[in-house]
C-alpha positions as CSV (number, residue, x, y, z in Angstrom):
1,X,103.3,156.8,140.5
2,X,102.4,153.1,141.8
3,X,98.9,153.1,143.5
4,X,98.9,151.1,147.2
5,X,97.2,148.1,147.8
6,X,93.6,148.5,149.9
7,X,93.7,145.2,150.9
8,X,96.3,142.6,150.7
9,X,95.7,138.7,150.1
10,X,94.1,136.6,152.7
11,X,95.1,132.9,153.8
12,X,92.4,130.6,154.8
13,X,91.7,130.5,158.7
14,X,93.2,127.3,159.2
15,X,96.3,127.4,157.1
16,X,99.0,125.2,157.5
17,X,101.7,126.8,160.0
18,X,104.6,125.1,158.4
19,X,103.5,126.3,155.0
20,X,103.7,130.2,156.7
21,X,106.7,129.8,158.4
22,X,108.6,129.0,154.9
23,X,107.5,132.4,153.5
24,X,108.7,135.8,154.1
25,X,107.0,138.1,156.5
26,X,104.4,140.3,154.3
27,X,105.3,143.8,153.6
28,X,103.2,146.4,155.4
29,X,100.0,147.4,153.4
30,X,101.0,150.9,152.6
31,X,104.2,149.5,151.3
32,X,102.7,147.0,148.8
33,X,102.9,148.5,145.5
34,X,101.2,147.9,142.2
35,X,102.3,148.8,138.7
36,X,100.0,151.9,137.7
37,X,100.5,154.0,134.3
38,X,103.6,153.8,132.3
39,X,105.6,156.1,133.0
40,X,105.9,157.2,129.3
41,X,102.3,157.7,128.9
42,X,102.0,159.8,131.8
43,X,104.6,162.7,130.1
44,X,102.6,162.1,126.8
45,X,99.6,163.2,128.5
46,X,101.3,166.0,130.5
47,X,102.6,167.1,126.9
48,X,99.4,166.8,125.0
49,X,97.9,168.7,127.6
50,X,100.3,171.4,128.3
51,X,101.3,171.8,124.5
52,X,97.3,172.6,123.6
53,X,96.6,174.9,126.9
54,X,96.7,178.6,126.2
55,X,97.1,179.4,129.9
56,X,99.3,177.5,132.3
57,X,98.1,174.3,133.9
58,X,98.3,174.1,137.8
59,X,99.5,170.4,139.3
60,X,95.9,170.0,140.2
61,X,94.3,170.3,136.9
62,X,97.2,167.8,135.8
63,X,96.1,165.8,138.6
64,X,92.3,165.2,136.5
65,X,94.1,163.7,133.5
66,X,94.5,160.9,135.2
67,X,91.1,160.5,137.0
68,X,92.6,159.4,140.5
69,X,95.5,157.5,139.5
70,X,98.0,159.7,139.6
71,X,98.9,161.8,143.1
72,X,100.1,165.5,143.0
73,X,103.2,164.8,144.3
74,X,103.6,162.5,141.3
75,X,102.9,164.7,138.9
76,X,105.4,167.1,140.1
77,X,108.5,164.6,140.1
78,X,107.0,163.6,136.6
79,X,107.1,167.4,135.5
80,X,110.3,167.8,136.9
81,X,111.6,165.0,135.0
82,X,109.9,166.6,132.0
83,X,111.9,169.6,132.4
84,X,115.3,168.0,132.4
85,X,114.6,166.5,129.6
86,X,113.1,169.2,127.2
87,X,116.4,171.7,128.3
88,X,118.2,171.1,125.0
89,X,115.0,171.7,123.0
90,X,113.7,175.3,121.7
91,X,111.2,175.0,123.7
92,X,110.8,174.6,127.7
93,X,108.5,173.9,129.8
94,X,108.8,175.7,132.8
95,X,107.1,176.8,136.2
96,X,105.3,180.3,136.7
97,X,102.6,181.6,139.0
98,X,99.6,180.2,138.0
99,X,101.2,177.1,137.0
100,X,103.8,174.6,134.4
101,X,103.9,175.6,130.5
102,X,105.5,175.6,127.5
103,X,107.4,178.2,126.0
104,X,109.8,179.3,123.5
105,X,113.0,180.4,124.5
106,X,113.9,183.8,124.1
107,X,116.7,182.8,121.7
108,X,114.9,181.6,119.4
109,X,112.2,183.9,119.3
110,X,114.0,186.5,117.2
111,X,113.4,183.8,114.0
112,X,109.5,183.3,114.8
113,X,109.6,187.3,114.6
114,X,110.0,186.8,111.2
115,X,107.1,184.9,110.0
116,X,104.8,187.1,112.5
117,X,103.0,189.7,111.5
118,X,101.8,191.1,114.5
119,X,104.8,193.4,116.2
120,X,104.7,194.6,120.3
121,X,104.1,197.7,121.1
122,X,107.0,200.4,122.0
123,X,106.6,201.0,125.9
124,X,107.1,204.9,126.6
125,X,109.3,205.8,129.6
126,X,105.5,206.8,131.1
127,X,103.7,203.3,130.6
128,X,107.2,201.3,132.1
129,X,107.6,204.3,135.1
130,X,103.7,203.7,135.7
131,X,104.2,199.9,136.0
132,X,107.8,199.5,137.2
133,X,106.2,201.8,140.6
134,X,103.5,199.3,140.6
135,X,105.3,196.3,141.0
136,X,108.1,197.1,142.8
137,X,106.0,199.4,145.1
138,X,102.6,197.4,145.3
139,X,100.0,198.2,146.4
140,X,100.0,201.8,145.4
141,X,97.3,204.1,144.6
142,X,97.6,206.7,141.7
143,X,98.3,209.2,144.0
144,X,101.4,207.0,144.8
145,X,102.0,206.7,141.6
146,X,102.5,210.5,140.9
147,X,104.4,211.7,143.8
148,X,107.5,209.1,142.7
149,X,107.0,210.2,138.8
150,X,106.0,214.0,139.7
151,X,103.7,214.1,137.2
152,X,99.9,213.1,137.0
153,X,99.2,209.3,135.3
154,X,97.1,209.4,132.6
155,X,93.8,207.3,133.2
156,X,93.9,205.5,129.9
157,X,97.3,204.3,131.3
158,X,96.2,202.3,134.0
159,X,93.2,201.4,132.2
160,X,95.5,199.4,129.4
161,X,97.6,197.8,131.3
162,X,94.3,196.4,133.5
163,X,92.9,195.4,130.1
164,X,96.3,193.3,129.5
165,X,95.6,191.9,133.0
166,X,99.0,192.7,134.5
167,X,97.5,195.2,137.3
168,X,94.2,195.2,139.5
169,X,92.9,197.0,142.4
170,X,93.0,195.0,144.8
171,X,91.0,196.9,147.6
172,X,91.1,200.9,149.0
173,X,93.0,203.1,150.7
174,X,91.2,204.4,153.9
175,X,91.7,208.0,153.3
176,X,89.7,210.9,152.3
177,X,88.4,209.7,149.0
178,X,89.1,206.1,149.3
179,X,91.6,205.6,146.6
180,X,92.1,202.3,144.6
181,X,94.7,200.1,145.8
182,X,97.1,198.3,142.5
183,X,99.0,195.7,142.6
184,X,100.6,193.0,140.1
185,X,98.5,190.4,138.8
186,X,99.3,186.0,138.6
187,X,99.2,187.1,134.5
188,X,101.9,189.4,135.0
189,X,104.0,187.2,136.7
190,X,103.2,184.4,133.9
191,X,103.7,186.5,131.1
192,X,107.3,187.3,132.9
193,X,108.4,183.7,133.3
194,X,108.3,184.1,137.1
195,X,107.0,182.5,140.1
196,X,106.8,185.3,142.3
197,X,107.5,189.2,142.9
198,X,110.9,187.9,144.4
199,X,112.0,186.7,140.5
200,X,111.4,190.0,139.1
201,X,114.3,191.7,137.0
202,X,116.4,194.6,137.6
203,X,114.7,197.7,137.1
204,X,117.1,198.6,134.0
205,X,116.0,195.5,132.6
206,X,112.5,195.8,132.6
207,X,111.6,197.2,129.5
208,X,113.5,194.4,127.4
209,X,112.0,191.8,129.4
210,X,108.3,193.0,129.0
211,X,108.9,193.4,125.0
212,X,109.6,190.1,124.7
213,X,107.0,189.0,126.9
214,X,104.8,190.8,124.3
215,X,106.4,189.1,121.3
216,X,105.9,185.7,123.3
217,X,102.7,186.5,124.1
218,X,101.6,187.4,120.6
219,X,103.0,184.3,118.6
220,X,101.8,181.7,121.7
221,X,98.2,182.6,121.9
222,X,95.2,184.3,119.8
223,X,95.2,188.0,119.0
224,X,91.9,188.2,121.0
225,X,93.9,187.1,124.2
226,X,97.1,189.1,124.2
227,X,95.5,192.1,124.9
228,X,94.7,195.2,123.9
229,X,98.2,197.1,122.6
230,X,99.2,199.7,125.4
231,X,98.6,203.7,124.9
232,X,101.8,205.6,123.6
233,X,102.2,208.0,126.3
234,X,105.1,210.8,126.4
């Protein structure tokens, strides 16, 4: 994080030769370094920032903190660094698809629970079929979606879990009727802890996983932005 020199000193025109020649050679320019922010408050700011963001922060938005004097691959090592040191702690800051964050960790959410008064919605075997073909299938039209389930998918289905932002057409099937294409969303990833659809669980462990996304999701941000609570749907 130590900013390069533009310039570097300049000797009079007629300088003395002997006095040079007693003097070490000069370091390239790009390798002259200056000291820039300390390094402590650089992972206040990161914190500050991160800690009162809603929504993950990408490198780049980091990046503006620091008006210019701070490069992206800086702020990665710094983050990095961050995350070593915040691994004993309850709460971690970690890396998803839209970005670095803090979170609580799972175990510890069971106790925040307690003092909550909001509670996640039960996810029928419909809603996690309708989602679970979705993302492990992507992208799929509805029609897709009902020849693996055999039965027809209730609109107000897909319509919730596009409300939550964890699914989106994402174009059309060029067929008789021009279906709507789904697919994941970045949000879905995010509210999963992951980084991509390579990260995502087991199939027999989706259900837990999304409920205590929900939970998370709940007791990190506003009511207003968790979403809308999904349809019960037998």
């Amino acid at each position: 994080m130590n900013e390069a020199i533009n310039s570097p000193n300049e000797l009079g025109t007629h300088a003395d030769p002997e006095m040079l020649a007693d003097e070490p050679p000069a370091p390239p320019i790009e390798d002259v370094q200056v000291p820039s922010l300390d390094i402590q408050q650089v992972k206040l700011v990161l914190e500050a920032a991160l800690l009162s963001s809603t929504e993950p922060l990408t490198v780049l938005q980091l990046k503006r903190l620091f008006a210019g004097e701070i490069d992206a691959d800086n702020i990665r090592k710094v983050l990095d660094e961050m995350k070593g040191e915040w691994q004993e702690r309850a709460i971690e800051l970690t890396s998803v698809a839209s970005g670095w964050r803090f979170r609580v960790k799972p175990d510890y959410q069971q106790f925040l629970d307690r003092i909550s008064s909001e509670r996640p919605p039960r996810y029928s075997r419909a809603v996690l079929e309708t989602l679970a073909i979705i993302a492990y299938r992507q992208p799929v039209t509805r029609g897709d979606i009902e020849d693996v389930r055999g039965v027809a998918v209730s609109p107000p289905t897909l319509k919730a879990l596009e409300e939550r932002g964890w699914i989106e057409a994402v174009g059309y099937r060029e067929t008789p009727g021009r279906p709507a294409l789904f697919a994941t969303t970045r949000k879905f990833l995010d509210d999963l802890n992951l980084r991509s659809l390579d990260e995502l669980p087991p199939l027999d462990e989706l259900q837990s996983a999304l409920e205590a996304t929900v939970v998370e999701t709940i007791t990190a941000v506003a009511p207003a932005q968790a979403g809308a609570p999904l349809p019960p749907e037998s």
